[in-house]
Rosetta silent file (secondary structure, phi, psi, omega in degrees, C-alpha in Angstrom):
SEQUENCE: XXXXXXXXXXXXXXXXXXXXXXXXXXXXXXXXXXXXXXXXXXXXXXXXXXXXXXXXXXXXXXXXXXXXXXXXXXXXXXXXXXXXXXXXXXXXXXXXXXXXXXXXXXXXXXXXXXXXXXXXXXXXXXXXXXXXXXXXXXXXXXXXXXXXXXXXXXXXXXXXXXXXXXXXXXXXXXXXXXXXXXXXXXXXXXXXXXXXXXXXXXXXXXXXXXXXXXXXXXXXXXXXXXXXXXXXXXXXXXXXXXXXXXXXXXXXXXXXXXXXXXXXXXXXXXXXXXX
SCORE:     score description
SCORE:     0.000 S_00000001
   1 L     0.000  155.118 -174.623  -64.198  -36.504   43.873 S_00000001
   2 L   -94.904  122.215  152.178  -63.935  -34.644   47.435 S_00000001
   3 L   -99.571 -130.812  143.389  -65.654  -31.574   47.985 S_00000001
   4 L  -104.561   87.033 -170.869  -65.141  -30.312   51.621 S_00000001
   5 L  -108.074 -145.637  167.599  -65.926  -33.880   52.700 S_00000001
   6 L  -141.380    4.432  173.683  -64.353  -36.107   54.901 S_00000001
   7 L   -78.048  124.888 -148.315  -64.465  -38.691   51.781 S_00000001
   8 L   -74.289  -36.234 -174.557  -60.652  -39.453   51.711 S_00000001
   9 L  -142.906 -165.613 -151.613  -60.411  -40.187   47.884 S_00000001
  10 L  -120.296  165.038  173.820  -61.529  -40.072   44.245 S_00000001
  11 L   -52.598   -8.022 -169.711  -62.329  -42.953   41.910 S_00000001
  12 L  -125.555   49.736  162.136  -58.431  -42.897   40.838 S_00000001
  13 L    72.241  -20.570 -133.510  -57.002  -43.322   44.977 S_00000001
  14 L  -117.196  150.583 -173.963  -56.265  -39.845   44.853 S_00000001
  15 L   -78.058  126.275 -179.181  -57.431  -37.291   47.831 S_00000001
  16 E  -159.406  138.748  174.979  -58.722  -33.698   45.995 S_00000001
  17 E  -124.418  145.331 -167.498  -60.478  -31.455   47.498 S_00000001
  18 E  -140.938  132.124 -157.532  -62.622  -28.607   45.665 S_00000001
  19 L   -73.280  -43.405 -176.334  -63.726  -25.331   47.003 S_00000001
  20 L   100.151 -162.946 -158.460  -66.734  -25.316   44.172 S_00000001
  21 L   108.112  156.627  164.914  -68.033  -22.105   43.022 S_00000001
  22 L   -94.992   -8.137  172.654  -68.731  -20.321   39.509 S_00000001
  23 L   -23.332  123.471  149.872  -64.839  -18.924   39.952 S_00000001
  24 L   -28.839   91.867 -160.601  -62.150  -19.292   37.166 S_00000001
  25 L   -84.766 -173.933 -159.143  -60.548  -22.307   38.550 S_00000001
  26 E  -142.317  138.896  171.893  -56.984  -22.699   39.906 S_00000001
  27 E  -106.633  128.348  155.312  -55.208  -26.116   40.452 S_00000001
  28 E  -110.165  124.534 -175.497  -52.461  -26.256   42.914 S_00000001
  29 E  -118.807  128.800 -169.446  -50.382  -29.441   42.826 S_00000001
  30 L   -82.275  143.719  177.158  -48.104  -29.364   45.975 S_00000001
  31 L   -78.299 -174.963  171.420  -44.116  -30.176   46.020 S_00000001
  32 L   -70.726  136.926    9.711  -42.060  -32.894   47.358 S_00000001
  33 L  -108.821   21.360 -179.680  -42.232  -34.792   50.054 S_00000001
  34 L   -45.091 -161.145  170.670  -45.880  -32.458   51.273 S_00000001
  35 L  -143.168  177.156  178.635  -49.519  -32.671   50.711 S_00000001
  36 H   -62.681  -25.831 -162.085  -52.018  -30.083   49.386 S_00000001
  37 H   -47.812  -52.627 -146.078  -52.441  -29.066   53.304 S_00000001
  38 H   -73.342    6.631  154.083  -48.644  -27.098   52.283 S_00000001
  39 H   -80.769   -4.601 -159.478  -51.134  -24.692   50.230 S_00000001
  40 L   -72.222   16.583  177.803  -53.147  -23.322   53.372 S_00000001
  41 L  -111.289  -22.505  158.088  -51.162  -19.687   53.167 S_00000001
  42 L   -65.874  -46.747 -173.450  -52.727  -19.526   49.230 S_00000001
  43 H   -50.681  -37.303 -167.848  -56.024  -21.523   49.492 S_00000001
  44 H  -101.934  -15.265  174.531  -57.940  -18.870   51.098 S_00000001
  45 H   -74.658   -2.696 -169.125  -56.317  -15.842   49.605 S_00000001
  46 H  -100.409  -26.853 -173.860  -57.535  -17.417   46.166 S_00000001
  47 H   -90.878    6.913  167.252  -61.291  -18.256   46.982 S_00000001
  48 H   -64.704  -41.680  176.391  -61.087  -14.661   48.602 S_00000001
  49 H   -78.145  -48.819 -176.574  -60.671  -13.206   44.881 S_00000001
  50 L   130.347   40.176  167.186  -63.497  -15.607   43.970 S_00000001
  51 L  -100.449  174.056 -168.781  -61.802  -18.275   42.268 S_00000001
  52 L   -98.015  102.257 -157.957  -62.711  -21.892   42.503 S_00000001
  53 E   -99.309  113.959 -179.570  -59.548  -23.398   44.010 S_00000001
  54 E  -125.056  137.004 -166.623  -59.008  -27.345   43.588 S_00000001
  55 E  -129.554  174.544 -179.432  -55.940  -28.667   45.389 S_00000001
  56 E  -159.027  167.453  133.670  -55.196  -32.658   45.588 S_00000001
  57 L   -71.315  138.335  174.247  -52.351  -35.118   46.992 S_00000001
  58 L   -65.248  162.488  151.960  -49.802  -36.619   44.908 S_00000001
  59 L   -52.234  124.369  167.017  -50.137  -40.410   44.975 S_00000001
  60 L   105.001  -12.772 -170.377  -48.467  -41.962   47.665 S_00000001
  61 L  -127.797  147.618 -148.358  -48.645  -38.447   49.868 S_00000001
  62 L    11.009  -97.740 -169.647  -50.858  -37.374   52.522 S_00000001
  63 L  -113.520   21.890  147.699  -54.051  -38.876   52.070 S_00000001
  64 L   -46.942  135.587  177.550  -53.640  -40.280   48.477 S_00000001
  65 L   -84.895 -176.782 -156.768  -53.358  -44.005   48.113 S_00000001
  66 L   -97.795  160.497  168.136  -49.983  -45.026   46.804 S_00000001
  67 L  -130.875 -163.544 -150.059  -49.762  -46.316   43.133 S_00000001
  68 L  -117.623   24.256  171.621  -48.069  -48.706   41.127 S_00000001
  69 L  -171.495  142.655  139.201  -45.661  -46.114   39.120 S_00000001
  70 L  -103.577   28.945  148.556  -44.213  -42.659   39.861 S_00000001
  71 L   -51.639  145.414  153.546  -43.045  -41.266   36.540 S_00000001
  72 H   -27.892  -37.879 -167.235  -44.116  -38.068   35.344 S_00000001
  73 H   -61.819  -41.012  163.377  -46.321  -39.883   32.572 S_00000001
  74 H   -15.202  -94.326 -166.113  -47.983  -41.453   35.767 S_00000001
  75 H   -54.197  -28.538  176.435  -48.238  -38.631   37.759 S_00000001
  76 H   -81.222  -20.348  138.404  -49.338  -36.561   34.370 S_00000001
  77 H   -39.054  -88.231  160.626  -52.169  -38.668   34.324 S_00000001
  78 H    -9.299  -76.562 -153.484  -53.252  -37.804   37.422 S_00000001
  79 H   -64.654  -11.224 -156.551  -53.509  -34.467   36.644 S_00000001
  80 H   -91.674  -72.886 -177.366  -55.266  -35.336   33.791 S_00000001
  81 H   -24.862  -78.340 -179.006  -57.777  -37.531   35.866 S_00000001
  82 H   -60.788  -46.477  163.577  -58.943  -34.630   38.086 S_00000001
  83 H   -37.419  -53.016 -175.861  -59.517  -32.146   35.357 S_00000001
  84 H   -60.136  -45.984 -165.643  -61.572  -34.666   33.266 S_00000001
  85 H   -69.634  -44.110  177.351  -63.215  -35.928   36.185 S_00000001
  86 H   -89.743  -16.789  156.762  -64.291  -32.536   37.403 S_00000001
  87 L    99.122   75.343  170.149  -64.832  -31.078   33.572 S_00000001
  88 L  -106.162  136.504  176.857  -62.521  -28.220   34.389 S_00000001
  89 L  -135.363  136.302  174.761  -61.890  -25.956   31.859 S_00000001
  90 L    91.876   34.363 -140.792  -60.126  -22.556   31.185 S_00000001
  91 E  -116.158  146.588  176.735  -58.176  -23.720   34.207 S_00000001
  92 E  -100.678  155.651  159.626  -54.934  -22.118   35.736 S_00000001
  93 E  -126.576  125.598 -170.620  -52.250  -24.762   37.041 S_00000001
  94 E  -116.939   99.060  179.727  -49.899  -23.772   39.517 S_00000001
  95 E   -94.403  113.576 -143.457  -46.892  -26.370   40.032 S_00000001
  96 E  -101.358  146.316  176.027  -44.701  -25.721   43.160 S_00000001
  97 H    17.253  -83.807  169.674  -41.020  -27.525   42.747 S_00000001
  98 H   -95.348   45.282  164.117  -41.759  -31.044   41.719 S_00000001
  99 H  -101.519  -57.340  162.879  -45.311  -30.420   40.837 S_00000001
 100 H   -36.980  -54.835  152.529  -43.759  -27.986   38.089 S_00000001
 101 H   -29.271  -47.905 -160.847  -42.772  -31.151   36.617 S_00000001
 102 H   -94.134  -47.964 -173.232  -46.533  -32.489   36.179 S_00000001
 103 H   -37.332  -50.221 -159.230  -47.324  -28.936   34.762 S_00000001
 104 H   -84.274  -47.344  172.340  -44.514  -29.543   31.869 S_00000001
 105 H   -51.307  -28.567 -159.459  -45.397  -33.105   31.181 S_00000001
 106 H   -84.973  -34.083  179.276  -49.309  -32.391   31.437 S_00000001
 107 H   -73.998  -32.133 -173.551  -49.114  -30.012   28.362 S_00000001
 108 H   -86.312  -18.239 -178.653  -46.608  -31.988   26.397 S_00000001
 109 H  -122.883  -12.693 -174.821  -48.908  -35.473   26.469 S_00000001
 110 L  -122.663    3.826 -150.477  -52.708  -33.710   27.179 S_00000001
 111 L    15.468 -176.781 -167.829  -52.198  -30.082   25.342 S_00000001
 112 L   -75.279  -21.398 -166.649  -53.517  -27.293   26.300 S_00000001
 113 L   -39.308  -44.588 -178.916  -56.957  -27.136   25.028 S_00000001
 114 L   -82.581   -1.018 -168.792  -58.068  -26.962   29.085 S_00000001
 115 E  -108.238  145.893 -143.953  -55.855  -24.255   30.048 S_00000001
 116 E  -125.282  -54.340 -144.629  -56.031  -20.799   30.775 S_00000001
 117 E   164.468  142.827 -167.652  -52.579  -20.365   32.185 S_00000001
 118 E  -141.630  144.595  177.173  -49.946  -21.976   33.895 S_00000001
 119 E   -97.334   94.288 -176.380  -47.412  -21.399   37.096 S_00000001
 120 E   -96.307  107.630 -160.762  -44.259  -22.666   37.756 S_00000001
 121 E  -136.293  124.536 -177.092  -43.272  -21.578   41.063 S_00000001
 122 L    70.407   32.912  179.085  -40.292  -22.943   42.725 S_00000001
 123 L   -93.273  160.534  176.304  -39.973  -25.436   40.049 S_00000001
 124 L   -34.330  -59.249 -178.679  -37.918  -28.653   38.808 S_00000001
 125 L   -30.310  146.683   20.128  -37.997  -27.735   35.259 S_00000001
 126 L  -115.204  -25.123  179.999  -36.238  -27.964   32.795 S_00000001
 127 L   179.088  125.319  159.373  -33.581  -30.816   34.294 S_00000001
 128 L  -111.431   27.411 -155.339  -32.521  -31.080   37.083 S_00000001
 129 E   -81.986 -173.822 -165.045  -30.023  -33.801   37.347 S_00000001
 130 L  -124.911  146.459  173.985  -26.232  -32.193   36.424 S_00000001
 131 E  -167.574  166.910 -179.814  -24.479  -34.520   33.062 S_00000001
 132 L   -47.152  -27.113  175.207  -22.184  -33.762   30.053 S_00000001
 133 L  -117.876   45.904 -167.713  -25.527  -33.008   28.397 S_00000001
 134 E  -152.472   39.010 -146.461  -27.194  -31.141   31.050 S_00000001
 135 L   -77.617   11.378 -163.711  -23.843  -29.155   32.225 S_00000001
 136 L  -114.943   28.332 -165.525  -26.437  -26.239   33.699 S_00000001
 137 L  -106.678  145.137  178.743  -28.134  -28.551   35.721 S_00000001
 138 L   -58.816    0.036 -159.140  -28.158  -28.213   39.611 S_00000001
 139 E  -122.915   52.599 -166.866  -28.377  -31.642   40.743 S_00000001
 140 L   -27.960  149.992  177.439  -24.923  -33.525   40.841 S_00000001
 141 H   -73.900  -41.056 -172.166  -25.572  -37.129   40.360 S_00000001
 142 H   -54.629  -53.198 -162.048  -23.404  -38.142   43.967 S_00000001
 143 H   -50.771  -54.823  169.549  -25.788  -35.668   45.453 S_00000001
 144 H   -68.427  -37.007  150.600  -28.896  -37.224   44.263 S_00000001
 145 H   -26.867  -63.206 -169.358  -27.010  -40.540   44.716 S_00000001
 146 H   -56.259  -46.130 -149.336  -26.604  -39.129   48.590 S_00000001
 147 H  -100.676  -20.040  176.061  -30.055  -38.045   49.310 S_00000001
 148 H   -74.666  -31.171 -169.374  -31.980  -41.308   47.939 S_00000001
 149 H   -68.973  -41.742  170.681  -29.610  -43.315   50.322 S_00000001
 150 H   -88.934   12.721  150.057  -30.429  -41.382   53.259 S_00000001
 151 H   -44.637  -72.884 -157.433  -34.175  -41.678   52.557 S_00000001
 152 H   -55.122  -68.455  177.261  -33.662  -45.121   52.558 S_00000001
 153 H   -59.368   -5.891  168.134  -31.407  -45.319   55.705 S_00000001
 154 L  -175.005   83.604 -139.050  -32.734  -42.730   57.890 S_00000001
 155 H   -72.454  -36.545 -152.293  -36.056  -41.542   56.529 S_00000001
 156 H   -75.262  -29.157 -174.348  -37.155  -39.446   59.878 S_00000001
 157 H   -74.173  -23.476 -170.836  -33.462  -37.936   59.881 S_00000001
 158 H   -80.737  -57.458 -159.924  -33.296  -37.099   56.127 S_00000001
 159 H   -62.532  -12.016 -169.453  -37.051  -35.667   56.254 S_00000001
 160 H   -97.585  -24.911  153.827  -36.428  -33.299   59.216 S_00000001
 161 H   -28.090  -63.424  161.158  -33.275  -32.279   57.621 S_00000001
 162 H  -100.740    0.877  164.550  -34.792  -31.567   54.807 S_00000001
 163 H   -54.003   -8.054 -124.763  -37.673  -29.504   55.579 S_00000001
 164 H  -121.794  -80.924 -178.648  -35.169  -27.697   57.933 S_00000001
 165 H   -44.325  -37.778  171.685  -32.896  -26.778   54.179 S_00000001
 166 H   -48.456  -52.893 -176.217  -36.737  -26.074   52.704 S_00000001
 167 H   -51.680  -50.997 -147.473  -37.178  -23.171   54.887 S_00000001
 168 L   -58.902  177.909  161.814  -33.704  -21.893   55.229 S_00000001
 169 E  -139.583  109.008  178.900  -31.693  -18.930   53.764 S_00000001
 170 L    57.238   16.217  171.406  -28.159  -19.490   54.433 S_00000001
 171 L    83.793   42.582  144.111  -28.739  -22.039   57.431 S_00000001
 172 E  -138.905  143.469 -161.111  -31.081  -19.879   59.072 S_00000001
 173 L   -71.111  155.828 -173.679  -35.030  -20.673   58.914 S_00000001
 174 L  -104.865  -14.828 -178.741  -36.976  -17.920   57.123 S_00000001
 175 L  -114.827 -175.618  174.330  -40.146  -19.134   58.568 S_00000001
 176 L   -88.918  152.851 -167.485  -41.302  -20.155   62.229 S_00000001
 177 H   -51.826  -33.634 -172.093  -40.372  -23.299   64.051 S_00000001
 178 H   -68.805  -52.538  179.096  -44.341  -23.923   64.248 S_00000001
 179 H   -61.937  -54.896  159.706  -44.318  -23.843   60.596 S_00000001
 180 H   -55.644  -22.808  167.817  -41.613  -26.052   59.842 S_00000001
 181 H   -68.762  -29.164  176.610  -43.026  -28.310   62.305 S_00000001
 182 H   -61.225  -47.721  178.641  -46.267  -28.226   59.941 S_00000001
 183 H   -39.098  -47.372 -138.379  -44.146  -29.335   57.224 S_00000001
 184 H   -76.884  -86.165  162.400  -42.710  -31.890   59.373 S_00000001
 185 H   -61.956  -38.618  154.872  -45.728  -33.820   59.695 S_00000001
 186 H   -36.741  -81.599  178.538  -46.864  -33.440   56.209 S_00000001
 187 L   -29.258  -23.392 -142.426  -43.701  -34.920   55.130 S_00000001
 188 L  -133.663    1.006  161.419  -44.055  -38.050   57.755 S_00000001
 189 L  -101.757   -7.025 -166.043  -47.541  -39.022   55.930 S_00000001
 190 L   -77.639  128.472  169.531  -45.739  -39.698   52.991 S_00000001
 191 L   -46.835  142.394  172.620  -45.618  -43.254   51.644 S_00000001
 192 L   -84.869  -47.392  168.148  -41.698  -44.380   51.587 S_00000001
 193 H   -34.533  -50.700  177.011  -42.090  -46.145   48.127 S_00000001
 194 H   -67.249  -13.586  165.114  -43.786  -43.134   46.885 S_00000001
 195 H   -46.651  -82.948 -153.911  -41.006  -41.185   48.388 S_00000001
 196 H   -72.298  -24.987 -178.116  -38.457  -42.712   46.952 S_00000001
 197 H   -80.129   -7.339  171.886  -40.027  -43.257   43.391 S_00000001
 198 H   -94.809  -36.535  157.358  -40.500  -39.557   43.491 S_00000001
 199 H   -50.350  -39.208 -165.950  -37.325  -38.587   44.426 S_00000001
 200 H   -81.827  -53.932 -148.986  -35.713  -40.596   41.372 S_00000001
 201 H   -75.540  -75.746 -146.989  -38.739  -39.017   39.053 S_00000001
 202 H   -76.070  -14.878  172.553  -38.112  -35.094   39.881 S_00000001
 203 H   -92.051   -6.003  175.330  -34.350  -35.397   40.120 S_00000001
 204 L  -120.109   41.203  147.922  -33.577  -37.562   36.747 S_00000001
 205 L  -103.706  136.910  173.822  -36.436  -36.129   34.376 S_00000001
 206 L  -119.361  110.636  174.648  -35.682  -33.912   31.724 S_00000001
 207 L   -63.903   -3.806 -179.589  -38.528  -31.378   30.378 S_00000001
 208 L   -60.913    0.835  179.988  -36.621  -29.651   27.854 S_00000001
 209 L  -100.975   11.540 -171.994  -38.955  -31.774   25.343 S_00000001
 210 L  -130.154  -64.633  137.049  -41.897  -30.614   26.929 S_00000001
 211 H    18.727  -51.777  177.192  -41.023  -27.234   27.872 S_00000001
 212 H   -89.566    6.692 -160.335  -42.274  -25.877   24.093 S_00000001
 213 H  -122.521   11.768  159.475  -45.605  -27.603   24.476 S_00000001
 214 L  -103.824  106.638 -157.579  -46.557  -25.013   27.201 S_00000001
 215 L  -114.604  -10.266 -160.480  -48.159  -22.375   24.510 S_00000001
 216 L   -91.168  161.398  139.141  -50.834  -20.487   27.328 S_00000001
 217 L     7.367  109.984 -173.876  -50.012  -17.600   29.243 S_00000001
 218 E  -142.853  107.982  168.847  -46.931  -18.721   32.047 S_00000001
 219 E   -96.877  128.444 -167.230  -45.789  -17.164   35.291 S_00000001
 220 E   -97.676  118.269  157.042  -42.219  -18.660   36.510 S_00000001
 221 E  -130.036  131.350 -165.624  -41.914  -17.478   39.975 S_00000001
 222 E  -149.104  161.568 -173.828  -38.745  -18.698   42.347 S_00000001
 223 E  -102.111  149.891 -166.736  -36.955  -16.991   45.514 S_00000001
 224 L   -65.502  -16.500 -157.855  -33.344  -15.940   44.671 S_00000001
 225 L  -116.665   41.954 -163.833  -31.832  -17.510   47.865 S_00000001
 226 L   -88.936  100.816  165.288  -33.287  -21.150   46.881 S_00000001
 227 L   -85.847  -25.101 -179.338  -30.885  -23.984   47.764 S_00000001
 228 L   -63.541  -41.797 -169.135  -33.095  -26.886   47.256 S_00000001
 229 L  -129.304   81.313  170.791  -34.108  -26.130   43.603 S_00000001
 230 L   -28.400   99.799 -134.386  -31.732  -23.014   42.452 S_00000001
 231 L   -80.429    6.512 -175.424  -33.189  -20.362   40.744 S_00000001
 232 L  -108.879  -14.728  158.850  -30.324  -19.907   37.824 S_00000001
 233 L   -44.905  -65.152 -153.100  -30.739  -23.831   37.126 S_00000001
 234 L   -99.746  -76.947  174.952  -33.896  -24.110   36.846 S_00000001
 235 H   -42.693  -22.852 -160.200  -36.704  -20.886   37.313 S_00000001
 236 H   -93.270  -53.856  172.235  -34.243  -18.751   35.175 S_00000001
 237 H   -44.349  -46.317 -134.807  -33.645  -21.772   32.474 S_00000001
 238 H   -98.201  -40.061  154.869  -37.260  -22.595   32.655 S_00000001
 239 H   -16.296  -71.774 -161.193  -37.948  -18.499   32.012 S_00000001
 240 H   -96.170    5.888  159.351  -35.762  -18.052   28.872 S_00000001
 241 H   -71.475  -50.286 -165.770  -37.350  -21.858   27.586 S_00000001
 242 L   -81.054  120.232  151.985  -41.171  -20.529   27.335 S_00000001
 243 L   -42.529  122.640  178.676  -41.617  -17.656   25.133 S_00000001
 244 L    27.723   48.649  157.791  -42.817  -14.433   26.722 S_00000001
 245 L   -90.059  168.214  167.659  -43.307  -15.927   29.883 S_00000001
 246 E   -98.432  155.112  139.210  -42.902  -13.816   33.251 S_00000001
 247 E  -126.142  145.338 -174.350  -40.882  -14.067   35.865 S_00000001
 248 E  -109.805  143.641  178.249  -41.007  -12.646   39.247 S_00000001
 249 E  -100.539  141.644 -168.247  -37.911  -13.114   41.879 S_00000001
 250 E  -115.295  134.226  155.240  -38.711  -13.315   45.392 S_00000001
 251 L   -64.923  106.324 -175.214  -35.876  -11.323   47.299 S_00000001
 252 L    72.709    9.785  164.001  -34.614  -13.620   50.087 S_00000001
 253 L   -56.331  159.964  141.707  -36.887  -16.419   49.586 S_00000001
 254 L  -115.056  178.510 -167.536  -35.947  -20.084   50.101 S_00000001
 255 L   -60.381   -3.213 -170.064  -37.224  -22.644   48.479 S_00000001
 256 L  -111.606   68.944 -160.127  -40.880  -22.954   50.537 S_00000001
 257 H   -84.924  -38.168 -157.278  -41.256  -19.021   48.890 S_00000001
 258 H   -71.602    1.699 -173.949  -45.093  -19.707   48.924 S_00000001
 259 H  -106.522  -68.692 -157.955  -44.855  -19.775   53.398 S_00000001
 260 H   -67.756   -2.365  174.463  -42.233  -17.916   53.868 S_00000001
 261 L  -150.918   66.334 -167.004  -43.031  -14.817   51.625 S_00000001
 262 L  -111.681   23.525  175.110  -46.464  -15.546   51.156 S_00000001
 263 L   -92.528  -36.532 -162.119  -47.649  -12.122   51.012 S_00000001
 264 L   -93.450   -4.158 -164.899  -45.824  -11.593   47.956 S_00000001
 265 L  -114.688  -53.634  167.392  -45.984  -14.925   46.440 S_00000001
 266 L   -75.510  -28.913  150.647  -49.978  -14.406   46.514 S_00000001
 267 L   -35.293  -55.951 -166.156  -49.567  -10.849   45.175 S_00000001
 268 H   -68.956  -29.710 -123.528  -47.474  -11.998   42.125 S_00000001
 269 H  -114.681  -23.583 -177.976  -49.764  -15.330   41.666 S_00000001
 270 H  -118.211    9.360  145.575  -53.624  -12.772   41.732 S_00000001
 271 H   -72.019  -30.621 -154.968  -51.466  -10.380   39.680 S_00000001
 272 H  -104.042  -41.213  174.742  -50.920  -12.753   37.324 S_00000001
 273 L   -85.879    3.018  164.074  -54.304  -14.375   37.146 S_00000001
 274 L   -87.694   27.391  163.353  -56.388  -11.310   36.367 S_00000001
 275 L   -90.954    0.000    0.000  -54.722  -10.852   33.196 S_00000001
């Protein structure tokens, strides 16, 4: 494992970096197509309260080596690896859009036993593809049909495109050009296999089996104006699945709520872990 080293990865490929500390710690697993770098408006407000903040790369993204599956069980693994590896315990996990996704899976195949609390914020859950038995879900199949093809066929045009729709509220950016340009490049480390095997995992999996296997403590937080991942699909569904979880609504958020309202997004998120 990576402390703040310049040693790029862990005994399992994967890049994690760990603030250290005696702190209650907090995992942040990063969305699609980023890296943990898309945590720096959180990282410092959290070892500021004094918790011990461990952030990582997906496989295949930023400076994670790529691996030879992207399902959730895969990727739920992971997650698994760096807890075990670092002996973390009593630990919060905070899963931003497809990262929620590792969050639902990680509870439903590893339980809970390590967990403190858990965060879904701007997340996938509970399904997002849209089907006869999924009629609430937000993700038309042409559409996800559309956006893996123009991955394939015109990766730099689909990625600035969509970081551009990450930002936005109504086709204007909610954040600064500088920022989205941060994004930009994040996005443009990304493996394309690992892309594309990620795209197909957070838009066809469905957590509604998993979903009852989150028993700890759970704050659902999503911004209201979210076109990538909609909040009445998904944060609101994902809301009324866990029992007497909260949720907080970001007013005028898009989906990259943790940049672009990241006062209030760290408010709700060191509200919610001193409880």
């Amino acid at each position: 494992m990576t402390s703040d080293t310049a040693s790029p990865t862990d005994d399992h490929g994967l890049y994690v970096k760990d603030s250290g500390g005696d702190g209650r710690p907090v995992v942040l697993i990063h969305g699609w197509p980023l890296s943990s770098e898309s945590w720096s408006e959180q990282v410092p407000a959290l070892t500021d309260a004094g918790y011990r903040v461990v952030v990582y790369d997906r496989r295949g993204f930023g400076r994670s080596d790529p691996g030879d599956s992207y399902d959730y069980d895969a990727l739920a693994g992971d997650l698994d690896n760096v807890l075990t590896d670092l002996d973390l315990t009593d630990v919060t996990i905070v899963g931003f859009s497809m990262g929620g996704g590792e969050v639902a899976r990680f509870a439903s195949r590893y339980g809970t036993d390590r967990l403190h609390s858990v965060v879904f914020a701007a997340a996938v859950p509970p399904y997002l593809l849209k089907s006869d038995d999924n009629p609430d879900g937000p993700l038309p199949a042409e559409a996800a049909a559309g956006m893996r093809s123009q991955l394939e066929e015109d990766r730099d045009g689909f990625l600035d495109g969509f970081v551009t729709d990450f930002f936005s509220v109504d086709g204007e950016l909610a954040v600064s050009e500088e920022q989205r340009q941060e994004a930009l490049v994040l996005a443009r480390q990304s493996d394309q296999e690992a892309a594309l095997g990620c795209m197909d995992a957070f838009g066809g999996t469905d957590f509604r089996d998993d979903l009852p296997a989150v028993d700890v403590p759970t704050l659902v937080i999503h911004g209201d104006s979210d076109a990538t991942v909609p909040f009445e699909g998904s944060g609101q569904r994902t809301h009324d699945a866990i029992a007497d979880s909260e949720l907080v609504v970001l007013a005028g958020a898009p989906h990259g709520c943790n940049v672009s309202h990241a006062e209030e997004f760290n408010a709700a998120l060191l509200d919610f872990l001193r409880r």
